[in-house]
C-alpha positions in Angstrom: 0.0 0.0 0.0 1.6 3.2 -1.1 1.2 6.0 1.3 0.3 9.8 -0.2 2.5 13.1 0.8 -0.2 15.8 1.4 1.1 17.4 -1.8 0.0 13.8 -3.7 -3.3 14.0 -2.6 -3.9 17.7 -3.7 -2.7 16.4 -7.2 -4.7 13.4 -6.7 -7.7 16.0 -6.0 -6.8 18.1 -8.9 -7.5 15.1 -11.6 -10.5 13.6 -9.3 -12.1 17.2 -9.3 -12.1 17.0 -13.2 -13.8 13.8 -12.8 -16.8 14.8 -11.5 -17.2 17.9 -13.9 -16.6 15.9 -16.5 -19.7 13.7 -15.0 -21.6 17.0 -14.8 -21.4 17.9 -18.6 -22.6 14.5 -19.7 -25.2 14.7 -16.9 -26.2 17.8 -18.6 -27.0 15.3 -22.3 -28.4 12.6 -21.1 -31.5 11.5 -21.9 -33.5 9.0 -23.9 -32.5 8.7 -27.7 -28.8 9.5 -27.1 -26.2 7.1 -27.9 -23.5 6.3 -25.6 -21.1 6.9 -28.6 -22.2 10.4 -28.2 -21.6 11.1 -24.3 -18.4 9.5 -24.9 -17.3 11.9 -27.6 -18.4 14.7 -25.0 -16.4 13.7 -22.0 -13.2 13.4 -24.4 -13.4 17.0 -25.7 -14.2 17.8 -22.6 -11.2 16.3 -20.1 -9.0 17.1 -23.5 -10.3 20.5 -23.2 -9.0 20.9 -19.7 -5.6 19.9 -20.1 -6.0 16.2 -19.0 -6.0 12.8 -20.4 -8.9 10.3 -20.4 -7.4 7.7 -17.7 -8.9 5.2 -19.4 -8.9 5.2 -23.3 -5.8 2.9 -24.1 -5.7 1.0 -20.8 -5.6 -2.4 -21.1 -6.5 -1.7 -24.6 -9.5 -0.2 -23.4 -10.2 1.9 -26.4 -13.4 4.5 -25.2 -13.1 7.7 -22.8 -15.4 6.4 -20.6 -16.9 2.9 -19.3 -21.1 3.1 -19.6 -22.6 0.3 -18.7 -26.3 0.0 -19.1 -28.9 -2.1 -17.4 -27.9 -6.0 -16.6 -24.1 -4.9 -17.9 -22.7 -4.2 -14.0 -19.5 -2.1 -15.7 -16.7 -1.7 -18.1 -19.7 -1.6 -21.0 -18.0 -0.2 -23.9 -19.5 3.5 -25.6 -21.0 3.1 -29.3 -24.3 3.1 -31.3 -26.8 1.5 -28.4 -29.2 4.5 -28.0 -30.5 5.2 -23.9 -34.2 4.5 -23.6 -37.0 5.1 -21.1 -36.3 3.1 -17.7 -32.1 2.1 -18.3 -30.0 2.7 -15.1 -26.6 3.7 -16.6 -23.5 3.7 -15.0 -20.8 6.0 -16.2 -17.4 5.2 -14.9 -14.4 8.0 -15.9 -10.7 8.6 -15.6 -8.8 11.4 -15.8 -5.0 11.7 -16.1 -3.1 15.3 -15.3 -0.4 16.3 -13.7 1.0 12.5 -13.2 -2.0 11.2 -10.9 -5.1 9.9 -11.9 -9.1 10.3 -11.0 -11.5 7.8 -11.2 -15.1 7.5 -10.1 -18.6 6.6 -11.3 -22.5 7.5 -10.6 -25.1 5.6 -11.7 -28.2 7.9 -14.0 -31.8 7.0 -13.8 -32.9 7.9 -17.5 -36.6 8.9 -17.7 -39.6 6.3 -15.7 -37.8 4.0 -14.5 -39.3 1.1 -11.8 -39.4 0.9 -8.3 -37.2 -1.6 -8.1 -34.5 0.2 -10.1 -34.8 3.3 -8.5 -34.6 1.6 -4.5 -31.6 -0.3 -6.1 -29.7 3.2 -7.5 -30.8 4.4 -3.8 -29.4 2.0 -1.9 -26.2 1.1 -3.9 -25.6 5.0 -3.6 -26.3 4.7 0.1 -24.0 1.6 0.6 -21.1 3.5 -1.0 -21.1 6.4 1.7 -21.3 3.8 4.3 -18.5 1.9 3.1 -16.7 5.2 3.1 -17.4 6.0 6.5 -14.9 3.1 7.6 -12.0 4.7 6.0 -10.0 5.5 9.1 -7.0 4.8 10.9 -8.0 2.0 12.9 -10.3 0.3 10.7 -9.7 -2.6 8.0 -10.4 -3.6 4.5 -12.8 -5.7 5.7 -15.0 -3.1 7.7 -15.2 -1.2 4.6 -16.9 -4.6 2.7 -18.8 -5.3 5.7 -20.8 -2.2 5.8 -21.7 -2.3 2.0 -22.2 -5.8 2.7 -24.8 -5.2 5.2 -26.9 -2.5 3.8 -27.4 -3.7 0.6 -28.3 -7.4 1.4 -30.8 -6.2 3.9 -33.0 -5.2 0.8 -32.3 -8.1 -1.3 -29.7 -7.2 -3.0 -26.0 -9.2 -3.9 -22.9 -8.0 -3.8 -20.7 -8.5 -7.2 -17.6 -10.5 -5.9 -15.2 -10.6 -9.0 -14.5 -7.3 -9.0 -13.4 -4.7 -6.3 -12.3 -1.2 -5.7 -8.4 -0.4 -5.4 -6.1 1.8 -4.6 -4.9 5.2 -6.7 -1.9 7.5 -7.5 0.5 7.6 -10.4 -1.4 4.2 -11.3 -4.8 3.7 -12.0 -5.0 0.9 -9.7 -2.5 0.4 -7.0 -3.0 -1.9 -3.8 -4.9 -2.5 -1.6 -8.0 -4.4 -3.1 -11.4 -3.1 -1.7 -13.2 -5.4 -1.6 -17.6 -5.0 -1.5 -18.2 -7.6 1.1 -16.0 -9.1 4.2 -16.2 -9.4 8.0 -15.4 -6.5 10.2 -11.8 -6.6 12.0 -10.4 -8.8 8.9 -8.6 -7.5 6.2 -5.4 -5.1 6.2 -5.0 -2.3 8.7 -6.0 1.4 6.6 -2.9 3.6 7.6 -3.7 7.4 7.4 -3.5 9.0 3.9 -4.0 5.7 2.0 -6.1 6.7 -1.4 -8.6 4.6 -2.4 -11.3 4.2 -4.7 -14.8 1.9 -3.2 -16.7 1.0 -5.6 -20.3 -1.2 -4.7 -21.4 -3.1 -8.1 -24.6 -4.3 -6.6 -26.9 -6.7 -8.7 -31.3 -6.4 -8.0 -30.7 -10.3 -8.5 -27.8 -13.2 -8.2 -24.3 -12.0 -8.1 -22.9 -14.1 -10.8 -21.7 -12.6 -13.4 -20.1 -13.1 -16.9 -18.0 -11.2 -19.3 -19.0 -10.1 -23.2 -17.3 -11.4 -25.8 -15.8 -7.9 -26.4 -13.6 -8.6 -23.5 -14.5 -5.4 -21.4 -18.2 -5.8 -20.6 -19.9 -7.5 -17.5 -23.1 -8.5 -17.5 -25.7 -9.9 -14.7 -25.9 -14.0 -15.0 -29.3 -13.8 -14.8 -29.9 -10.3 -16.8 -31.2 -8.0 -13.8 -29.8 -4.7 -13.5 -26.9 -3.8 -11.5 -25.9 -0.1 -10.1 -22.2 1.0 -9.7 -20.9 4.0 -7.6 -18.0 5.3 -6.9 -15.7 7.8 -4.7 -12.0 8.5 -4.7 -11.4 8.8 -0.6 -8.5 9.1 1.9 -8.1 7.7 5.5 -7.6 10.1 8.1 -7.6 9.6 11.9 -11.5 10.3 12.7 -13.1 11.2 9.4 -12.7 10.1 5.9 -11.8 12.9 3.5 -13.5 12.7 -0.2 -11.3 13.4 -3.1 -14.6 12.8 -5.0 -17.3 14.7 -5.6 -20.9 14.5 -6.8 -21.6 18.1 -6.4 -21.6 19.3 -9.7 -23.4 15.9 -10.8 -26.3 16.4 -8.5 -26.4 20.4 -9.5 -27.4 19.7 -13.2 -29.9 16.5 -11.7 -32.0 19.4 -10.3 -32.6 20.8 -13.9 -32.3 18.1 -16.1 -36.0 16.2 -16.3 -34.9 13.7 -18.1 -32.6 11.7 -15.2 -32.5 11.4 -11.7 
């Protein structure tokens, strides 16, 4: 686990800032009828526009700006000509590169009517996230970070994806430790104080399972239910997490956009 100066994490905060404007713009387009292809192109111009790099266009041969992932696909869906409709719950995972550190975090959008049961699972994967977060002091382990996600969201039904996990961040775009969505509390690796890390809850309406597109990138639901992804960029302090993340400027153009929630 790699330890940030207090001048890392103000870079770190630079690129993770970025982030969630560049969240905020394609907030600002989405709504039924436009093609993922087109928010992608968006967020490009836009974190190009500011001096940045997309973190994640040309990772891993990942070859798209950002990673939207709509309905039963849980994340890593890659941007082209599938069009948003009426009731899809889309997450939209990006990365930003500047200044040698990366950002990286993800919100899931309501487009347009969506059910009940979509909307309670959006709610509650949101809400697990923030109490996940919550654990991210000195003290504390890996495993009290999966435990409270754990928890919350199984306590409405819910499962926990388990083949993929949060991370650490800094001049890699995934560095140790492993954050994992589930665990017991008091297990895990102790969190020592300005450890960055990104938690991330993929949480499924149905089973857990899950299996990978032939494109190599996307995961979908085994049993095609949708799944909700969230994510914040954090760092462990003594009493209180600090948030690198932000969904300020996300939640600012929710208010006037009709179209998502």
């Amino acid at each position: 686990m790699i330890v940030k100066t207090l001048e890392e994490i103000e870079l770190l905060r630079q690129s993770s800032l970025l982030v969630g404007k560049t969240l905020a713009e394609v907030a600002k387009i989405m709504k039924p009828g436009i093609t993922t292809g087109a928010i992608d192109k968006l967020a490009e111009t836009f974190i190009l526009d500011h001096g940045a790099k997309p973190g994640f266009k040309g990772y891993g041969g990942f070859p798209a700006t950002l990673c939207i992932s709509v309905g039963p696909q849980v994340v890593h869906g890659i941007p082209g000509k599938r069009e948003l409709h009426d009731g899809d719950l889309v997450s939209v995972d990006c990365g930003t590169y500047m200044n040698g550190y990366y950002g990286d975090y993800a919100y899931s959008f309501a487009i347009g009517e969506c059910s009940d049961d979509v909307l309670s699972l959006q709610k509650e994967t949101k809400e697990s996230l923030y109490l996940g977060a919550e654990q991210a002091v000195v003290g504390k382990r890996i495993g009290d970070i999966g435990a409270a996600i754990q928890n919350h969201v199984e306590s409405f039904g819910y499962s926990v994806v388990r083949d993929l996990v949060g991370h650490g961040i800094g001049h890699n775009l995934h560095e140790k430790p492993e954050v994992y969505n589930y665990g017991r509390k008091g297990t895990g690796k102790k969190l020592p104080e300005n450890l960055v890390i990104c938690i991330e809850p993929m949480i499924n309406l149905g089973t857990r399972e899950v299996v990978q597109s032939r494109d190599g990138w996307t995961i979908y639901t085994k049993d095609n239910k949708p799944s909700a992804h969230f994510e914040h960029t954090v760092v462990v302090k003594q009493r209180k997490v600090e948030f690198l993340s932000t969904y300020k400027f996300i939640e600012e153009v929710l208010k006037q956009n009709i179209n998502i929630r």
